[in-house]
N, C-alpha and C positions, 0 to 999 in steps of 0.2 A: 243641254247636252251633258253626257258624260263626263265628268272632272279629267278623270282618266284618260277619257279619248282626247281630250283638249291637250295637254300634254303630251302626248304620243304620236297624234297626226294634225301637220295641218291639209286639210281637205281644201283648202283653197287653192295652194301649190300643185298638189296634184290634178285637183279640176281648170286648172289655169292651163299645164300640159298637154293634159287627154282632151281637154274642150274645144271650143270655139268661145271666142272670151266678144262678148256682146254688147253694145252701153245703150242704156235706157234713160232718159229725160224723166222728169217729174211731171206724172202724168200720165205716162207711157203706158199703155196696157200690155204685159210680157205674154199673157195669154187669157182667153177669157171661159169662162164656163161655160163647157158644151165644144171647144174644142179639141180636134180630135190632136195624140199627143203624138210628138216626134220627138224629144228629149225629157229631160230634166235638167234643173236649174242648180248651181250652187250659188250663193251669193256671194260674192268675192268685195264687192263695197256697196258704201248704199243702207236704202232702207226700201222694202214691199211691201205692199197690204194685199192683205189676203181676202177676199171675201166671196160669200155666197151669196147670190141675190144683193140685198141691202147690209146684210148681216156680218160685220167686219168680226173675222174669226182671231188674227193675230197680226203681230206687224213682222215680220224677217226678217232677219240681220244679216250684217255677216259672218260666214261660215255654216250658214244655214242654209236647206235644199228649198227646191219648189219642183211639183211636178213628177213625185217620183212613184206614187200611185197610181199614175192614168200610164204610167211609163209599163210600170210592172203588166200590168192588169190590159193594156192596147185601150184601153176605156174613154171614151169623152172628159174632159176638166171639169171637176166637181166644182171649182171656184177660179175667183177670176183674179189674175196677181196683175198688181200697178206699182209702180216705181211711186213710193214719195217722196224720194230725192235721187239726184241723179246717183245711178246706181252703174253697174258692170255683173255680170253673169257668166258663167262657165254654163252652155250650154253643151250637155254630152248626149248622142245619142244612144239606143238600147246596146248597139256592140260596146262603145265605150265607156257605159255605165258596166256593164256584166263584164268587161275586162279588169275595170277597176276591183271590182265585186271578188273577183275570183283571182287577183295578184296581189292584191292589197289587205290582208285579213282583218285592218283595221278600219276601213273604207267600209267594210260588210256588217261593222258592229258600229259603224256611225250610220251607213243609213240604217240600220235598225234602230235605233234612237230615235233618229229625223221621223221614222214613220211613226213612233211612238209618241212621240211628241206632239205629231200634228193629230193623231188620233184623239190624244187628251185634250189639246186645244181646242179641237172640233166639237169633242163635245160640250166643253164650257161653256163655249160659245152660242150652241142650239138648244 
Protein backbone atom coordinates (compact mmCIF):
# COMPACT_ATOMS: atom_id res chain seq x y z
CA UNK A 1 0.00 0.00 0.00
CA UNK A 2 0.61 3.66 -0.19
CA UNK A 3 3.48 5.09 2.50
CA UNK A 4 1.20 8.00 2.51
CA UNK A 5 -2.10 6.26 3.13
CA UNK A 6 -0.38 4.16 5.97
CA UNK A 7 0.30 7.27 7.79
CA UNK A 8 -2.94 8.97 7.32
CA UNK A 9 -5.48 6.16 7.98
CA UNK A 10 -5.65 3.36 9.85
CA UNK A 11 -8.40 1.25 7.93
CA UNK A 12 -8.60 -1.23 10.54
CA UNK A 13 -10.10 1.22 13.19
CA UNK A 14 -12.41 2.35 10.94
CA UNK A 15 -13.41 -1.23 9.34
CA UNK A 16 -13.56 -2.41 13.04
CA UNK A 17 -16.62 0.44 13.60
CA UNK A 18 -18.48 0.16 10.21
CA UNK A 19 -18.08 -3.82 10.30
CA UNK A 20 -18.89 -6.72 11.74
CA UNK A 21 -15.57 -7.91 13.21
CA UNK A 22 -15.55 -11.93 12.33
CA UNK A 23 -12.59 -14.61 13.59
CA UNK A 24 -11.54 -17.26 11.47
CA UNK A 25 -9.27 -20.55 12.58
CA UNK A 26 -6.41 -21.79 10.52
CA UNK A 27 -7.89 -23.39 7.84
CA UNK A 28 -11.09 -21.60 7.74
CA UNK A 29 -12.32 -20.86 4.27
CA UNK A 30 -13.49 -16.79 4.58
CA UNK A 31 -15.00 -17.55 1.08
CA UNK A 32 -14.44 -19.54 -1.87
CA UNK A 33 -14.39 -19.06 -5.62
CA UNK A 34 -17.50 -18.94 -7.30
CA UNK A 35 -19.24 -17.52 -4.40
CA UNK A 36 -21.62 -15.19 -4.66
CA UNK A 37 -20.50 -11.72 -2.61
CA UNK A 38 -22.24 -10.07 0.35
CA UNK A 39 -19.22 -7.90 1.66
CA UNK A 40 -15.61 -7.33 1.70
CA UNK A 41 -12.98 -8.13 3.91
CA UNK A 42 -10.33 -5.92 5.90
CA UNK A 43 -7.99 -7.82 7.70
CA UNK A 44 -7.73 -6.50 11.06
CA UNK A 45 -4.97 -9.59 12.41
CA UNK A 46 -3.89 -12.69 11.01
CA UNK A 47 -2.64 -13.99 7.93
CA UNK A 48 -5.06 -15.30 4.23
CA UNK A 49 -4.12 -16.98 1.31
CA UNK A 50 -5.44 -16.10 -1.53
CA UNK A 51 -5.82 -18.46 -4.40
CA UNK A 52 -7.35 -19.46 -7.72
CA UNK A 53 -7.83 -23.02 -8.26
CA UNK A 54 -4.43 -24.36 -7.03
CA UNK A 55 -2.62 -21.32 -7.90
CA UNK A 56 -1.79 -19.33 -4.57
CA UNK A 57 -1.80 -15.56 -5.83
CA UNK A 58 -0.71 -13.75 -2.44
CA UNK A 59 -0.73 -14.12 1.22
CA UNK A 60 -2.86 -10.82 3.10
CA UNK A 61 -2.03 -9.22 5.93
CA UNK A 62 -3.08 -7.04 8.04
CA UNK A 63 -4.64 -3.76 6.98
CA UNK A 64 -5.17 -5.45 3.79
CA UNK A 65 -8.82 -5.98 1.95
CA UNK A 66 -10.33 -9.23 0.42
CA UNK A 67 -13.31 -9.28 -1.70
CA UNK A 68 -13.69 -5.93 -2.73
CA UNK A 69 -14.07 -6.70 -6.61
CA UNK A 70 -17.00 -9.25 -6.61
CA UNK A 71 -18.41 -6.50 -4.04
CA UNK A 72 -18.10 -3.67 -6.52
CA UNK A 73 -18.93 -5.63 -9.58
CA UNK A 74 -22.21 -8.18 -7.57
CA UNK A 75 -19.87 -10.95 -9.37
CA UNK A 76 -19.19 -14.45 -8.17
CA UNK A 77 -15.35 -14.84 -6.10
CA UNK A 78 -12.68 -15.04 -8.41
CA UNK A 79 -10.52 -16.83 -5.77
CA UNK A 80 -10.90 -18.52 -2.74
CA UNK A 81 -9.41 -16.62 0.79
CA UNK A 82 -8.41 -19.17 3.88
CA UNK A 83 -7.17 -18.16 7.18
CA UNK A 84 -3.35 -19.43 7.69
CA UNK A 85 -3.48 -18.36 11.16
CA UNK A 86 -6.04 -17.53 13.32
CA UNK A 87 -7.02 -14.33 11.95
CA UNK A 88 -10.25 -11.58 12.57
CA UNK A 89 -11.90 -9.65 9.69
CA UNK A 90 -14.00 -6.39 9.43
CA UNK A 91 -16.69 -7.75 7.27
CA UNK A 92 -18.66 -4.67 5.67
CA UNK A 93 -21.44 -4.79 3.53
CA UNK A 94 -22.05 -2.87 -0.10
CA UNK A 95 -23.98 0.17 2.16
CA UNK A 96 -21.01 0.25 4.50
CA UNK A 97 -18.31 -0.17 2.15
CA UNK A 98 -19.85 2.91 -0.12
CA UNK A 99 -20.32 4.92 3.24
CA UNK A 100 -17.07 4.53 4.05
CA UNK A 101 -16.10 5.35 0.24
CA UNK A 102 -17.86 8.55 0.12
CA UNK A 103 -17.12 10.01 4.15
CA UNK A 104 -13.71 8.91 4.40
CA UNK A 105 -11.80 10.37 1.17
CA UNK A 106 -8.90 8.38 2.30
CA UNK A 107 -10.84 5.03 2.62
CA UNK A 108 -11.54 5.64 -1.37
CA UNK A 109 -7.66 6.21 -2.26
CA UNK A 110 -6.92 2.94 0.06
CA UNK A 111 -9.21 0.78 -1.69
CA UNK A 112 -7.88 1.98 -4.81
CA UNK A 113 -4.59 0.74 -3.83
CA UNK A 114 -6.01 -2.50 -2.49
CA UNK A 115 -7.62 -3.07 -6.09
CA UNK A 116 -4.32 -2.08 -7.58
CA UNK A 117 -2.45 -4.20 -5.89
CA UNK A 118 -4.33 -7.19 -6.23
CA UNK A 119 -4.56 -6.58 -9.89
CA UNK A 120 -0.56 -6.62 -9.98
CA UNK A 121 -0.56 -9.66 -7.77
CA UNK A 122 -2.97 -11.42 -9.88
CA UNK A 123 -1.22 -11.00 -12.51
CA UNK A 124 2.19 -12.31 -11.33
CA UNK A 125 0.77 -14.86 -10.04
CA UNK A 126 -1.05 -16.28 -13.58
Amino acid sequence: MLDFLEKSLDVRQISRSLGVVLSFAPGDLIFREGDRPTCMYVLLEGEVEVRRGQVVIETVGPGQALGIVSLLDDEPRTVTAEARKACQVAALDARKFRFAVEQVPHFAWWSMAELAHRLRSTNAAL
